[in-house]
C-alpha positions as CSV (number, residue, x, y, z in Angstrom):
1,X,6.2,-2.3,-0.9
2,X,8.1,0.1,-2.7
3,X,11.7,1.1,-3.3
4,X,13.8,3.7,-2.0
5,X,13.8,5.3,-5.7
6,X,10.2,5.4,-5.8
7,X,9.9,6.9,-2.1
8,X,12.5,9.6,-2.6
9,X,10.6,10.4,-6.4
10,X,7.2,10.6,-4.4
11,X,9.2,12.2,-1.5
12,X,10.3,14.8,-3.6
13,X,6.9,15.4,-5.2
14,X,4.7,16.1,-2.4
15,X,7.4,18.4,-0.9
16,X,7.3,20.4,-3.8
17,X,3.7,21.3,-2.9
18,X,4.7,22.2,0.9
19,X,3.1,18.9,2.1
20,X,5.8,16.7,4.6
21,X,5.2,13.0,3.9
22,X,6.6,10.7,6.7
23,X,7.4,7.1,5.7
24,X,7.1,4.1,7.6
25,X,6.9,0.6,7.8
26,X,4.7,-0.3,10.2
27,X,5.2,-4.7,9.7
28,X,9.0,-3.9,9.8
29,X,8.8,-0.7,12.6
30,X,10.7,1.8,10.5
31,X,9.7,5.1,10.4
32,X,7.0,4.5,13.2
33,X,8.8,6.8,15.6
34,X,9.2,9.5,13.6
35,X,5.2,9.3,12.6
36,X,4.4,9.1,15.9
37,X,6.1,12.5,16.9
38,X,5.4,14.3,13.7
39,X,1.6,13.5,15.2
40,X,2.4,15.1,18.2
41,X,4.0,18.4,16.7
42,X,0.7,18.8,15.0
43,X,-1.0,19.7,18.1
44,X,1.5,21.7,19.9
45,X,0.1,24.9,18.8
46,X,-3.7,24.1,19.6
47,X,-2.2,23.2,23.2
48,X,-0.7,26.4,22.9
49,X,-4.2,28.2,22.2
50,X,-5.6,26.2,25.3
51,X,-2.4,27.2,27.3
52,X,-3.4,31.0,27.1
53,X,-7.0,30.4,27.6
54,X,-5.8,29.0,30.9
55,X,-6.9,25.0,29.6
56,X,-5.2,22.1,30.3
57,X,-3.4,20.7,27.5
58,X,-4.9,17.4,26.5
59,X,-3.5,14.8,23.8
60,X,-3.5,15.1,20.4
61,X,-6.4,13.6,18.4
62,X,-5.4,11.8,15.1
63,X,-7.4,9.7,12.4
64,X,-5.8,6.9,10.9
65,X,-7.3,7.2,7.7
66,X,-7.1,5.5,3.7
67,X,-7.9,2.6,1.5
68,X,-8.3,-0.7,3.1
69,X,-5.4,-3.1,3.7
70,X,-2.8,-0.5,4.1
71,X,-1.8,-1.4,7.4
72,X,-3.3,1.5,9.4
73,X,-4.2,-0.8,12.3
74,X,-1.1,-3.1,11.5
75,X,0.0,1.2,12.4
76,X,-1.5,1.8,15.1
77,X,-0.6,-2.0,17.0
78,X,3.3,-0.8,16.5
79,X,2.8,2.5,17.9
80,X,1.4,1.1,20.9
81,X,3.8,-2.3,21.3
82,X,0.9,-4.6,21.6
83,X,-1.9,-5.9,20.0
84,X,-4.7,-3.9,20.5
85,X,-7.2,-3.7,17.1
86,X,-7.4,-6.5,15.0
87,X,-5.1,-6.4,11.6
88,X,-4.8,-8.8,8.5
89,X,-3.6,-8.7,5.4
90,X,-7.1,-8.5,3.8
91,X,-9.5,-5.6,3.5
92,X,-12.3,-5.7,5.6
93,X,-11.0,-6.3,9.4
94,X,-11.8,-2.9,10.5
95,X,-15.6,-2.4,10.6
96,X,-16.1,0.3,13.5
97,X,-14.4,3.3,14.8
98,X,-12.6,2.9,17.9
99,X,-10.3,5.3,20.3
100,X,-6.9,3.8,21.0
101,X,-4.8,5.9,23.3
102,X,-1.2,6.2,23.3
103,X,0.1,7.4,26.4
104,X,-0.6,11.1,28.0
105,X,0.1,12.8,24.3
106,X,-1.9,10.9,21.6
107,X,-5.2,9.6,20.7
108,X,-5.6,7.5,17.5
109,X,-9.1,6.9,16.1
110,X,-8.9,3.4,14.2
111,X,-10.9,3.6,11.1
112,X,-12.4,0.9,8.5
113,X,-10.6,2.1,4.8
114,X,-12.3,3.9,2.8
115,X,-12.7,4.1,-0.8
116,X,-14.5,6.3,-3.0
117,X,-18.1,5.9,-3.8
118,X,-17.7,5.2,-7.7
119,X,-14.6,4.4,-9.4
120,X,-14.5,5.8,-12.7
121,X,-10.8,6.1,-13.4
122,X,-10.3,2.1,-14.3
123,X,-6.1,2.9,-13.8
124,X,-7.0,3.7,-10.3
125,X,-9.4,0.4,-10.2
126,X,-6.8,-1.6,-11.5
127,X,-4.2,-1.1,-8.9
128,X,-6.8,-1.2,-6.6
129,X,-7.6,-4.6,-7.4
130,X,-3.8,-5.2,-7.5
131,X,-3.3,-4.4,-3.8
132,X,-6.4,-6.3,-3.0
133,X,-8.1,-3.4,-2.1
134,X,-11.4,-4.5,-3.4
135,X,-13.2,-7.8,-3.6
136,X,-12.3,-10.3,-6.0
137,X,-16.0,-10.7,-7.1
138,X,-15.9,-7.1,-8.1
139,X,-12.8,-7.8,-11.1
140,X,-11.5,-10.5,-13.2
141,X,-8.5,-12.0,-11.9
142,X,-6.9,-12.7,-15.1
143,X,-8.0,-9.4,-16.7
144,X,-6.1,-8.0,-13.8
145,X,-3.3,-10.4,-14.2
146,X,-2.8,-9.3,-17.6
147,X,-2.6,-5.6,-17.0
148,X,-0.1,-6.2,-14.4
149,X,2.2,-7.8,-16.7
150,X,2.3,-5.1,-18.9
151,X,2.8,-2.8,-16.1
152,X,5.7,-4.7,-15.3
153,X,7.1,-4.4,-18.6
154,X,6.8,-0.9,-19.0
155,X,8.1,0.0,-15.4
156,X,11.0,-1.8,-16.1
157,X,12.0,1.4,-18.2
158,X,11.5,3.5,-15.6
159,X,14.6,3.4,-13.6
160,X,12.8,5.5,-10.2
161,X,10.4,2.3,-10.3
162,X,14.0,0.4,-9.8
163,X,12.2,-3.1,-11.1
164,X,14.8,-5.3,-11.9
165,X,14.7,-6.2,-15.5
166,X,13.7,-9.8,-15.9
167,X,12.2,-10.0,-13.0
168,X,9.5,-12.2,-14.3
169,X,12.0,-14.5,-16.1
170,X,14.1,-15.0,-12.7
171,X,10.8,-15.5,-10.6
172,X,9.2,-18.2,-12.8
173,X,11.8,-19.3,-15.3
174,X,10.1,-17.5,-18.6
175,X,11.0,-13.9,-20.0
176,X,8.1,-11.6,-20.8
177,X,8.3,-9.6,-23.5
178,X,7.1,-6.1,-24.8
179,X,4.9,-5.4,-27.6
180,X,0.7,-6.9,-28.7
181,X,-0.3,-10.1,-26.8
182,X,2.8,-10.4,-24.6
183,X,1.1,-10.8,-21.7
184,X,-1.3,-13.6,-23.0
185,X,1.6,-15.3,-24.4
186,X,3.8,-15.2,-21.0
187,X,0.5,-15.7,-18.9
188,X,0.0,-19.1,-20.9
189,X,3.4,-20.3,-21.2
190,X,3.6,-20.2,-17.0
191,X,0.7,-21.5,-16.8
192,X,2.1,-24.6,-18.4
193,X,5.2,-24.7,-16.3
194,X,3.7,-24.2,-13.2
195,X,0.0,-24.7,-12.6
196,X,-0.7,-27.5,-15.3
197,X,-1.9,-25.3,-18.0
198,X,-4.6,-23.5,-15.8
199,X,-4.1,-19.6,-16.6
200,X,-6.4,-18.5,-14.2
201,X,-4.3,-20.2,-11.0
202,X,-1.5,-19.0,-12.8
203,X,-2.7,-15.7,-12.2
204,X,-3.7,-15.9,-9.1
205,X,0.0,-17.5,-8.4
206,X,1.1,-14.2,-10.1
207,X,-1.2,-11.3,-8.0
208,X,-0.4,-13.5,-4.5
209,X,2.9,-13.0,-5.2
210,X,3.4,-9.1,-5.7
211,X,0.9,-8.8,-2.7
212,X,2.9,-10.7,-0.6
213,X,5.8,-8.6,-1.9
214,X,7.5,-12.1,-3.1
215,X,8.2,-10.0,-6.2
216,X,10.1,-7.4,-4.4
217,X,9.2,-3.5,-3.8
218,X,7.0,-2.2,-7.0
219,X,5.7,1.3,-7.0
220,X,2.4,0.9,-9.5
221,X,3.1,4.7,-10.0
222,X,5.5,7.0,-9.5
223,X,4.8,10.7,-10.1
């Protein structure tokens, strides 16, 4: 969902903080590996503790834990090489806790996303909305649409979000441009060339697409 420029920027941001991110993909099976050991390091020292208290060491314990329709079960199926909790791309399909276990060395505790209890930063809405992270009853497609087009436009100057310019123009044969009503101009102008005038399929058309990453990797934000 994002490009290498974008990981490495975010990469190199949370290790300046002494926090070790691990990427992965867990639809492609990159990275899953690494995760899955990284998990495991974690509780070598509290095996350690049990060790010299003359315990058995037991597996590690680990939450799968964020927003919804981030993949942590689509996670969790890849570590184990089967399908064993149900995954979608939709929020919503995990709706109870449930212990999966992974061998003699891990335990994974499948979780339903979470999100916070009130959303008061409306940046943090909107690309919640973008990722179809929240229900479409609770935003207004188009509105969301629109936003996303100007977020396009400015990321395009931003060359760690490595969005290739005219992306939009390649995609769906019109350019969008920079500057007061773009958006509404390039969001009726598609409309007309693809989904007979009707802007609000058009932007539907437009938010299926960069979920389904038909748009290519796009960080919303980069730090």
């Amino acid at each position: 969902m994002v490009s290498a420029q974008a990981r490495q920027a975010w990469d190199e941001w949370f290790r300046s903080r002494g926090q070790t991110p691990w990427w992965c993909d867990a639809k492609a099976g990159t990275g899953v590996k690494q995760v899955q050991q990284a998990a495991i390091r974690a509780g070598e020292q509290l095996n350690e503790r049990r060790r010299k208290r003359g315990m058995r060491p037991r597996p590690v314990r680990a939450l799968t834990l964020g927003f919804p329709n981030v993949g942590k079960s689509a996670l969790i199926n890849r570590l184990v090489r089967q399908k064993v909790v149900d995954s979608a791309r939709r929020a919503g399909v995990t709706r109870t806790l449930r212990w999966v276990r992974l061998g003699q060395s891990l335990d994974l505790l499948d979780a339903p996303g979470v999100l916070p209890p009130r959303l008061d930063n409306q940046q943090a809405a909107l690309h919640l909305a973008l990722c179809d992270d929240i229900g479409q009853a609770a935003y207004d497609g188009e509105g969301v649409a629109l936003a996303f087009l100007e977020m396009l436009v400015a990321l395009e100057q931003q060359p760690a979000a490595a969005v290739p310019p005219q992306l939009l123009e390649q995609r769906y044969g019109i350019a969008v441009e920079a500057g007061p009503g773009a958006a509404n101009a390039w969001l009726s102008a598609a409309a007309l060339k693809h989904t007979s005038g009707q802007s609000e399929r058009m932007a539907q058309r437009l938010l299926d697409d960069y979920r389904r990453s038909v748009l290519g990797p796009i960080a919303l934000e980069l730090p």
